[in-house]
N, C-alpha and C positions, 0 to 999 in steps of 0.2 A: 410172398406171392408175387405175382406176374403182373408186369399194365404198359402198356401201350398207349396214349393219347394222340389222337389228329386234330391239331388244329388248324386252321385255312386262314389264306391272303384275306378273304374275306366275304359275306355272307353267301349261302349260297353255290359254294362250290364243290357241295359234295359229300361234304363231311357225316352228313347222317345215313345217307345212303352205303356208304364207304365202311362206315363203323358195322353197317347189316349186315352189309357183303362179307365183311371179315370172318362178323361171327360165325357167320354159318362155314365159314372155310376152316378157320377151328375147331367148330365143332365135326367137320369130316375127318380130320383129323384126331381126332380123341380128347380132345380138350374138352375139358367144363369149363366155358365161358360166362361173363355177365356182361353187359353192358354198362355203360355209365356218365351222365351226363350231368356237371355238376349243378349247372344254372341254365334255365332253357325259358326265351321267352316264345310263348305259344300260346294262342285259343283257340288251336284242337289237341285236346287232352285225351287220357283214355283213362277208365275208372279200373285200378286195382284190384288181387284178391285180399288185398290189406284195407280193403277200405278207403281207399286215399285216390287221389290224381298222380299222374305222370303226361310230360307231351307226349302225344301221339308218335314220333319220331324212336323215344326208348321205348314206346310198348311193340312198335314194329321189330326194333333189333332184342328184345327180349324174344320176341318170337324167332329171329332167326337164332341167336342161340340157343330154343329149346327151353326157354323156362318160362314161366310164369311173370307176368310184370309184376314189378316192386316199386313200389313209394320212392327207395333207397337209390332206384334205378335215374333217378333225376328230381333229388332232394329237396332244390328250389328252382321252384313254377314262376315266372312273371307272367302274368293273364291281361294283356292292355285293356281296360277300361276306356280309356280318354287320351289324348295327346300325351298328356303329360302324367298320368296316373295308371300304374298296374296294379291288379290284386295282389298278393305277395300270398305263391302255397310253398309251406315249408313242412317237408315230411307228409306231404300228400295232402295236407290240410290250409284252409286258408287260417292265415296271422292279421291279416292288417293290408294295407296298401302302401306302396311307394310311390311318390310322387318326386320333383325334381328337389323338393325343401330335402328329402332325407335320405335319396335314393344312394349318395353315396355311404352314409355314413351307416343304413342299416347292413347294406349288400358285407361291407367288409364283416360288417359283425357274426354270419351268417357261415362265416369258412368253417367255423366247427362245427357247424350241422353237416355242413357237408363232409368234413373229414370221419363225422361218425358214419354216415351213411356207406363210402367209399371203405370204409375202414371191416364193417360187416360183408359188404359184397366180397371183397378181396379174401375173407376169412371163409367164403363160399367155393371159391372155383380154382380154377390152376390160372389162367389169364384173366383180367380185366383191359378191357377196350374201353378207351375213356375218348368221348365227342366234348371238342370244344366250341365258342359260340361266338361269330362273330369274328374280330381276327384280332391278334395279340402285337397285329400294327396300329392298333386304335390306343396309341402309349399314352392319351387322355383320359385315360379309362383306367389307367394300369392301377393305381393308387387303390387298393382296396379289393381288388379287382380277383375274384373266385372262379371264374369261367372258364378261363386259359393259362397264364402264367403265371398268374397270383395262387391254382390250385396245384399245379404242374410241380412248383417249386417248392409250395408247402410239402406237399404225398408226395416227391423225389421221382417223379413218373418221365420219360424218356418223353418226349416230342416230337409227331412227323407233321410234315407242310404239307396244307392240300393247295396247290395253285390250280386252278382254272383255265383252260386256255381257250375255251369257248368263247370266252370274252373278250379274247386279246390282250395283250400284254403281259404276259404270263411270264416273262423274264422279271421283268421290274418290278410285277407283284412279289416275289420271292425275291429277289435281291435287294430288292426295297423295303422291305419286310426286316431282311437282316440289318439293315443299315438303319433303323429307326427305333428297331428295340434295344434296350439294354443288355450289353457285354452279356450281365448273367441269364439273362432270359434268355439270350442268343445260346449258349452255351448247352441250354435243355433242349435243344435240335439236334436233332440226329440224322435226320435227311429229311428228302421231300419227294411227292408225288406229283405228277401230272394226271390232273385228269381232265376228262370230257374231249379227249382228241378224236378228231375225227381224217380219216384216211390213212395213208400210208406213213404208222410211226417214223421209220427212218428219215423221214426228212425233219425231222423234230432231232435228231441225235446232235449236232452241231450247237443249236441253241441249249441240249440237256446238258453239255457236257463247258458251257460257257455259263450256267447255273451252278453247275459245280465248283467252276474256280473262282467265280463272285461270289460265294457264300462259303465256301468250305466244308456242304454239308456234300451229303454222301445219296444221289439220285435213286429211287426205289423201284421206279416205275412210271411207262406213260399207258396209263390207262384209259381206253378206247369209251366212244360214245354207249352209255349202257341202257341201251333200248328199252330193256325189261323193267327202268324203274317207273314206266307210264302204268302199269299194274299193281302197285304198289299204292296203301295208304301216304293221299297228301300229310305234309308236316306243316308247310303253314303257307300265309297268306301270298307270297312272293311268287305263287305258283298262279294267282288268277290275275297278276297283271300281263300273263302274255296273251295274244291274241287268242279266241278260238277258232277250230279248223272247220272245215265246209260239213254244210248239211245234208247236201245230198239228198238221197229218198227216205233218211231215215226219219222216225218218231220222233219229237223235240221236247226236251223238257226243258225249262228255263226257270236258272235260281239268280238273283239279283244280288249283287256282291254289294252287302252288310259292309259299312265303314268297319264295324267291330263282328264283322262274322266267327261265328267259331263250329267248331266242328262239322266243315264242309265235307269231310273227307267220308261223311253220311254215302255223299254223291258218286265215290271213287266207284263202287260194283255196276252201278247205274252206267259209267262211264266205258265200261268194256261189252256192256253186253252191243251187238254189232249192229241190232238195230234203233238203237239209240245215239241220239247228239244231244249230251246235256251242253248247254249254254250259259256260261256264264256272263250273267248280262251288270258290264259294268256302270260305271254314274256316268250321267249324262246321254248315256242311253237308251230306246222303251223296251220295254218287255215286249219280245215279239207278238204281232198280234197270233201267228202260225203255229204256238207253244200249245203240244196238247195238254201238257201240267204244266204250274207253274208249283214251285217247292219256293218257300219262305224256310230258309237254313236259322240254326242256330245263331246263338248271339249273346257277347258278352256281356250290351248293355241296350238293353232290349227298347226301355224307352225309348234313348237317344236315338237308335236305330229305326224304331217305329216313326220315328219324326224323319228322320234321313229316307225312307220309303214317302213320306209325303212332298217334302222339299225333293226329288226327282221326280214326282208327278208317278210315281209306280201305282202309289193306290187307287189310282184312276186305270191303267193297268189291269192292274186286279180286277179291279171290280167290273171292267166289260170283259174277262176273260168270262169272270162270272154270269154274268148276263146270257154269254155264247151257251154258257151249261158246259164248259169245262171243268174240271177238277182241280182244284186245288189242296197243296198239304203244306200244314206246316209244323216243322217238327220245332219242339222244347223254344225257346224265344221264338221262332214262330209261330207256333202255337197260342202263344198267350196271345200275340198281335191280332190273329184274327176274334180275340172274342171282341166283347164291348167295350169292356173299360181294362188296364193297368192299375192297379192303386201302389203306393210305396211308401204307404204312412210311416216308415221307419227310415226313412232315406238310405235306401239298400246299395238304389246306383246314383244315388244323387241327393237336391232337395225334398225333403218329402214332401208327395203329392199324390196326383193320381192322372190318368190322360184317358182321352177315350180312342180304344181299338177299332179294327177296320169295322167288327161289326158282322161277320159274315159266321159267326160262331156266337150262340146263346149263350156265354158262358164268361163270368168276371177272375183277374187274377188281384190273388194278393203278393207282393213280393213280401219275403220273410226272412231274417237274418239266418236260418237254419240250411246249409247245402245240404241238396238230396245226392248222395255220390254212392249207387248201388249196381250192380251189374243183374240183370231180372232174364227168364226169360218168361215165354207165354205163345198164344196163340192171336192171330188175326188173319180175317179174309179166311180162315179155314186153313190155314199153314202153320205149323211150329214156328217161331223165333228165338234169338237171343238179343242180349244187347245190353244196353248200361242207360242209367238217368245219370243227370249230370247238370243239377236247375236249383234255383230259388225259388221259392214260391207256389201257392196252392191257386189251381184252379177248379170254380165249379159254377153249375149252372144247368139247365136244364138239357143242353146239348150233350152233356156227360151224364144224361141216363142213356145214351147213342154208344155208349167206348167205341172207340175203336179196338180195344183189344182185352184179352184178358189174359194175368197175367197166371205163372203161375203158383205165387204167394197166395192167389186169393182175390187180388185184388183188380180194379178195372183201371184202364188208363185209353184217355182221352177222352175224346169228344169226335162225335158227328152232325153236320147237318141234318133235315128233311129225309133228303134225298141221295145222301152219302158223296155229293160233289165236294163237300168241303168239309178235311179232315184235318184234327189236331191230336198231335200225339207228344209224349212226353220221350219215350224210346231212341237214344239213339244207335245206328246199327244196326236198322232191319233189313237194309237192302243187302246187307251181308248174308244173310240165310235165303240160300237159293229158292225154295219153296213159297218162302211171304213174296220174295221179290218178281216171282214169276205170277203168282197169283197178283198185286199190285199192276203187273204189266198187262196182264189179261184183261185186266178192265179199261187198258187204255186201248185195247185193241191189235197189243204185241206181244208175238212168245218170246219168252226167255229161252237164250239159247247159250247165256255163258257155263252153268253149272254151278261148280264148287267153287266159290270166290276165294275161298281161303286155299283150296286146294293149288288156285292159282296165283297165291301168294306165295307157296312154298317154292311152287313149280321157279317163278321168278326169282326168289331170294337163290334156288340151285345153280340159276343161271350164269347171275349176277358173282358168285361166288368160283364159278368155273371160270371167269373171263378173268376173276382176279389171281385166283393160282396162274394163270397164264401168262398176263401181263406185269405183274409185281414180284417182288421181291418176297414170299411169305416168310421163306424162310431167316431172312435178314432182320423182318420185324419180328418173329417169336425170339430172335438171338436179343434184338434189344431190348423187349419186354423181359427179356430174363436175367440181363446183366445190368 
């Protein structure tokens, strides 16, 4: 069978989007494709029909190939917890954690999960598209190293460079790249791309073809600024350090950017409808008073987090949003925040203990060593939904005779205040079904005017994939994927 692998100068420049793109340009082509990503560190995950996690980034390119996401599809999760500590999901499941005591020595042990993984996929389709993480110039890393060239050279997978030129330097990220890895690792390169240019290519030809003869690889393509990936679920955190854009006359909603946030990309549907500015509101700065919601996003480690909203002064925030009689939501870690108490008698994310929540929800959490990873749908506010849980821990209390929804197992999920100003829900992914997310908007006082969010994922992934038949070399990479 077939594989392809991109790895990049380094984070950030493309490579997930790129792997999307592909797929879906094989798949117009007639390919059965899969995605695959060996090692991904992420906290936004997306919950499989295997039961299992995968990052957010392979459940988007499983979609643009057309299939269902797999466990298989990105074997092993790192989930940051803390500076120095991630949760470790292998096979879609949490194992254990890594820390700096063992992070080397478990990751190496891990490459045969992953070559099972890779090994099925492959036994699946005609091509595999393989994302690598990070850059294979990080030769401190190399040692043990399943990501990039430690997996590339196990599975015998061919190599392309993603450089970045957005950033500048794009010559001596690739050439420097070659000069820093080892002879053999150099050797599993086959060429490189350019991406995120912006203007008129040809003036980039000079410097493409001075990449060529400092590396000896073989140039695929400069491929052009790709507009269409703002429509696209985020992959991870590297996306809320840049500034946000002007507010204009639109409706505000403001989420406060969680040290250990996870699965913002709740926000991404929220983010195109055209009368909406969601606002990511970083540290050190307050939560607008002008915010007609404020959303409390997910969260790795919800404690820590809950204490990081207080040491910025947020929950003071909050709490005169509250007062104004605005609304507030907070989804799965935010959720719990706003009840009364945390408890962690089992040390879930830490020492065990217990802390007390904002308080603006009747309702106590326990954490509990048990992941809830199910994909539900149901209704709320009078609209269908879909969506996935994706949590530790049981909440309850008298505000959860309020649900916010129901689902349709049977079951109820969340909590409401009084007065419905303050809402927790366990659900994440409602604002992806056009109907809850328009009905949601109506109470703030705005129609939904985007429609089918997914529909306008697809429309994007077509886009995305026509700009790269254009500007790339396709057929150069199906020849190296197959020899």
């Amino acid at each position: 069978m077939a594989a392809i692998m991109l790895q990049g100068t380094g984070s950030d420049v493309g490579k997930s989007l790129l792997v999307a793109g592909f797929c879906r340009s094989l798949v117009h082509r007639g390919y059965n494709v899969r995605p695959f990503k060996p090692q991904n560190m992420s906290n936004n995950a997306a919950v499989t029909a295997d039961g299992g996690e995968i990052g957010r980034a392979q459940a988007l390119q499983a979609i643009a190939a057309g299939v269902e996401p797999h466990t298989d599809m990105n074997p092993v999760l790192l989930k940051p917890q803390a500076d120095r500590t991630s949760q470790l999901v292998v096979h879609g499941q949490v194992r254990g954690k890594l820390g700096t005591g063992n992070f080397r020595s478990a990751r190496g042990a891990l490459l045969d999960a992953v070559l099972e993984s890779y090994d099925r996929l492959k036994a699946q389709c005609d091509i595999v598209v393989v994302e690598g993480a990070g850059s294979p110039a990080e030769v401190n890393l190399r040692a043990g190293d399943i990501a990039n060239m430690g997996f590339a050279c196990a599975a015998k997978v061919p190599v392309i460079l993603v450089g970045d030129i957005d950033r500048g330097g794009v010559i001596a990220a690739i050439a420097g790249t070659r000069t820093v890895i080892d002879p053999a690792d150099a050797a599993m390169i086959k060429g490189f791309l350019i991406n995120k240019f912006r203007g008129d290519p040809a003036l980039f030809d000079d410097g493409y073809r001075h990449i060529e003869r400092l590396t000896g690889w073989r140039g695929l393509g400069v491929i052009p600024w790709l507009g269409d990936a703002v429509r696209l679920p985020s992959e991870d955190a590297v996306i809320l350090e840049r500034p946000p854009g002007h507010l204009g006359d639109r409706l505000m909603i403001a989420c406060p950017i969680l040290p250990r946030i996870a699965n913002f990309d709740d926000l991404d549907p929220l983010k195109l409808e055209p009368g909406i500015d969601v606002v990511m509101v970083p540290p050190g700065q307050p939560i607008p008073a002008e915010a007609a919601l404020i959303i409390l996003p997910g969260s790795k480690a919800t404690i820590a987090d809950l204490q990081a909203v207080r040491d910025q002064g947020w929950d003071i925030d909050i709490r005169a949003h509250h007062r104004r009689g605005r609304p507030i939501l907070g989804i799965c870690g935010g959720y719990q925040m706003l009840g009364r108490q945390i408890a962690d008698p089992d040390g879930i994310e830490g020492p065990p203990g217990s802390v007390e929540g904002l308080g603006l929800l009747d309702v106590e959490t326990r954490l509990t060593p048990i992941k809830r990873l199910e994909r539900t749908q149901g209704h709320a506010l009078g609209a269908a939904f879909g969506g996935y849980e994706m949590h530790v821990g049981v909440t309850q209390g008298a505000d959860c005779e309020r649900p916010f929804s129901r689902l349709d197992n049977g079951h109820a999920d969340g909590a409401m205040n009084g007065d419905g100003s303050v809402i927790g829900t366990y659900v994440h992914g409602l604002f992806a079904s056009s109907g809850l997310r328009a009905a949601f908007l109506s109470r703030l006082g705005c129609k939904s005017t985007l429609g089918d969010y997914q529909a306008s994922v697809n429309e994007a992934l077509d886009r995305i994939a026509a700009q790269l038949e254009e500007h790339t070399d396709i057929d150069a990479l199906i020849d190296l994927a197959m020899n």
